[in-house]
N, C-alpha and C positions, 0 to 999 in steps of 0.2 A: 549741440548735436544737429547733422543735418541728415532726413531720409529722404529717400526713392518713395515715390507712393507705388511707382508700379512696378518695384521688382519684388520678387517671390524669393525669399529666402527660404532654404529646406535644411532638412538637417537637425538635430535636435541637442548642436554644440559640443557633443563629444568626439566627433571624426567628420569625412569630409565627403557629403555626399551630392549629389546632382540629378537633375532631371532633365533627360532628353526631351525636349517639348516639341512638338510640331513645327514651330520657326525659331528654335535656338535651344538654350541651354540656361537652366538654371544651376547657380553652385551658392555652397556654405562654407567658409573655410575660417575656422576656429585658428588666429597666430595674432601673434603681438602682444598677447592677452586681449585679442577683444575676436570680432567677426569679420571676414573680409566676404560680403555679398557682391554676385559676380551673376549678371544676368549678359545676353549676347542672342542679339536676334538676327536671323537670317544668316549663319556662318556659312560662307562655300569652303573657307581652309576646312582643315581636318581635325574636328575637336576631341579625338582618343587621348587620352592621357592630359586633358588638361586642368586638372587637376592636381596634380604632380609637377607638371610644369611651373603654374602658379605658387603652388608649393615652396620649390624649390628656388624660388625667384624671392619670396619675403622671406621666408628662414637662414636665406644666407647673410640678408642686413643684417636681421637679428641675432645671429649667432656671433656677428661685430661687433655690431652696437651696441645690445643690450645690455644695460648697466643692475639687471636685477640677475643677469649669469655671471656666477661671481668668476665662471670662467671665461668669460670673451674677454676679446681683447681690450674695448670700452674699461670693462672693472678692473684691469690690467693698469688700466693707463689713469683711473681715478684713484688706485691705490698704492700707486709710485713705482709697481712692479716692471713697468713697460714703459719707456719713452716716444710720447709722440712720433719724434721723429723717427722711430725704429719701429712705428708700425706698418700695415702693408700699405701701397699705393693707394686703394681706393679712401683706405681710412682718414688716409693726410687730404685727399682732394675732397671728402666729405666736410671735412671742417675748415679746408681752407671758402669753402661752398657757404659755409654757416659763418666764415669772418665774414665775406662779402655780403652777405646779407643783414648783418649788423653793420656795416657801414651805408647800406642801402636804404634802413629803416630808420636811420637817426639817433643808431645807438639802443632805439625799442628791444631788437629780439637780437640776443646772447647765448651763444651754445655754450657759455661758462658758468656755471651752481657760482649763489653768494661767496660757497668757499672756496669759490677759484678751479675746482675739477671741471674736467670738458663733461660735458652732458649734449650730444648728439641728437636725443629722441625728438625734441623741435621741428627734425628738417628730416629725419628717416623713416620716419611713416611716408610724410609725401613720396618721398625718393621710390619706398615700395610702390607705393601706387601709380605712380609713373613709370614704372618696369612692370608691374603688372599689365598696365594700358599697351605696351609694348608686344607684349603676347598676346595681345586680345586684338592688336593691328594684325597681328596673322594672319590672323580667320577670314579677313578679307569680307567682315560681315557689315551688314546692312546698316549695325549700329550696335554698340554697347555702353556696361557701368560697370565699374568698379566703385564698392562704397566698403571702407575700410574705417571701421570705428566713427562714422559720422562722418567722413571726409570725403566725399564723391569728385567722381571724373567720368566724362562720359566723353563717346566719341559718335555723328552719326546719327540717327532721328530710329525712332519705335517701327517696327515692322509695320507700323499702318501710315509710316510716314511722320509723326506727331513729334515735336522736340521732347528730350525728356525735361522733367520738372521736378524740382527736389522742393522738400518741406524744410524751413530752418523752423525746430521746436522751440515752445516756448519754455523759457527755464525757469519760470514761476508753477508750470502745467507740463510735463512733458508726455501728457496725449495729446494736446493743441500745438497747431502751429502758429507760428506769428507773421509768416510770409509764404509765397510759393513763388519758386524764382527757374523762370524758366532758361535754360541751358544751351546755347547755342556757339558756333563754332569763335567767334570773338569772347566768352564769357563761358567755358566748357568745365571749368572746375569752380567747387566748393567747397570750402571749409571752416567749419566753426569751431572756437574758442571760447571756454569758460570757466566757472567756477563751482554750476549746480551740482557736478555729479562726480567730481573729485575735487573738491574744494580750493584754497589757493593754492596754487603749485606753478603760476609762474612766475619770474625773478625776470630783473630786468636792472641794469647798472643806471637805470634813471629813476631806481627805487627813493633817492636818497631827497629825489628831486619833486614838488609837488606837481601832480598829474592833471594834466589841464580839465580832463572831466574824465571820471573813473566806470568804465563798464560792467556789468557781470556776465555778457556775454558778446561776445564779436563774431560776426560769419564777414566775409570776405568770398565776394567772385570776381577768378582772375582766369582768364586766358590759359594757364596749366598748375596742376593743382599744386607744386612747390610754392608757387608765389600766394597760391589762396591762404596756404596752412603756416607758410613762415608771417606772412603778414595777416592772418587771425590773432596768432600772439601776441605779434606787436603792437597791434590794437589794444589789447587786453593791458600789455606791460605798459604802451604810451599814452593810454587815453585818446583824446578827439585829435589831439595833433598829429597823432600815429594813424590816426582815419583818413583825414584831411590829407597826406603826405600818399599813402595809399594810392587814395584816388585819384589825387592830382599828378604824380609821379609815376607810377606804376598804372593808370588805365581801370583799376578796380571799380568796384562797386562794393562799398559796406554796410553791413546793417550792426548796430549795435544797439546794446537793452541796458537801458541807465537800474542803477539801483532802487527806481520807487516804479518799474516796469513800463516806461515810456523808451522810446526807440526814436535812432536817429540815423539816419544815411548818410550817404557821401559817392557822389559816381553816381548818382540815380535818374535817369532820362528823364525829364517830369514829363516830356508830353508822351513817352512810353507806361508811364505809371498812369496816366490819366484814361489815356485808351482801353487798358487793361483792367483795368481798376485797382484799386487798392493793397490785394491782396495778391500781384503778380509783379514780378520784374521782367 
């Protein structure tokens, strides 16, 4: 999981509510099954209704994707009712989006379950958050976050100027953090992968194969947050070769937490880590 230290979440998870602040807007928006926290400093657009806009921008993935509505088109298509190719456009470009990325990752991250059904949710959280970021370019503001279940995107620096800074938590302590990785316009998205707080649940067709070295947790900073959150998992599903391939290939930075809670990078500036110290990227 990864948080914001300095945004303000409100709301108390049963609806969606916000605070006008003096230089922006705070919001809470309970979808996906988790929280999508939505801070936004300095807006000149016009933030009436954004709320609903937001809204209406993640509940339409989900109303596709999601594979726990036994009515979308997703539970359609895992339970033989609906053929792929007879789903709408966007659906077919979603996964043809999720084959390219298994070919990208070295087979690591797979939008297809052990039993062969398409499983989407890998790569459409990001996709919301990256439409959400899309409406939040409107505002024409000074600087914002979207942080959607642990997954942050920011665009833009804190109304005093400051880049923002995400905490990746620790997943042995999840009030500690194990890094603070600061966010700037080359390295604007993060996403973490694991297993502390919903156990194993990812699959990966190089299951069969032994994993070069096995993590229990993967955070990944990339350039936009699709790339942090497809390739968090593949970290998870490939081990250290799926880091190393990351970093070397795609530009990332990775942090990962071996099994006895030591931690290993990939991507990491050393003479930036040394400047800042220890506990900053």
């Amino acid at each position: 999981m990864t948080s914001i230290g300095s945004v303000t979440p409100t709301g108390d998870g049963t609806g969606v509510r916000g605070i006008d602040a003096p230089d922006g807007v705070r919001l809470v928006v309970p979808t996906m099954g988790t929280m999508a926290s939505i801070r936004v400093d300095g807006p000149r657009g016009d933030t009436r209704g954004l709320e609903g806009r937001i809204t209406a921008v993640v509940d339409r993935l989900d109303r596709e994707f999601s594979r726990w509505d036994p009515r979308s088109p997703a539970s359609d298509v895992a339970h033989g009712r609906l053929r792929l190719g007879d789903t709408s456009a966007e659906h077919r470009a979603v996964y043809a989006l999720a084959i390219d990325w298994r070919n990208r990752s070295g087979g690591a991250f797979d939008p297809h379950r052990p039993d062969g059904t398409v499983d989407l949710a890998g790569i459409v959280k990001a996709l919301a958050i990256e439409r959400v970021g899309a409406v939040l370019d409107d505002l024409d503001a000074v600087g914002w976050v979207c942080n959607i279940g642990g997954d942050v995107l920011v665009a833009g620096t804190t109304m005093t100027g400051r880049p923002w800074t995400a905490g990746i938590v620790d997943p042995a302590d999840r009030t500690s953090l194990i890094r603070r990785v600061r966010l700037l316009a080359r390295h604007r998205a993060v996403a973490t992968s694991g297993t502390a707080e919903r156990g194993a649940h990812i699959w990966s067709p190089l299951d069969d194969q032994p994993t070069s070295e096995p993590f229990v947790q993967a955070s990944v900073v990339a350039a936009d947050i699709v790339t942090a959150d497809v390739l968090a998992t593949a970290v998870m599903a490939g081990g250290a070769t799926a880091a190393a391939l990351a970093a070397s290939e795609h530009g990332c930075v990775v942090l990962a937490v071996r099994p006895d809670g030591t931690t290993a990078t990939w991507g990491l500036d050393r003479q930036l880590q040394t400047r800042r110290g220890a506990h900053a990227v």
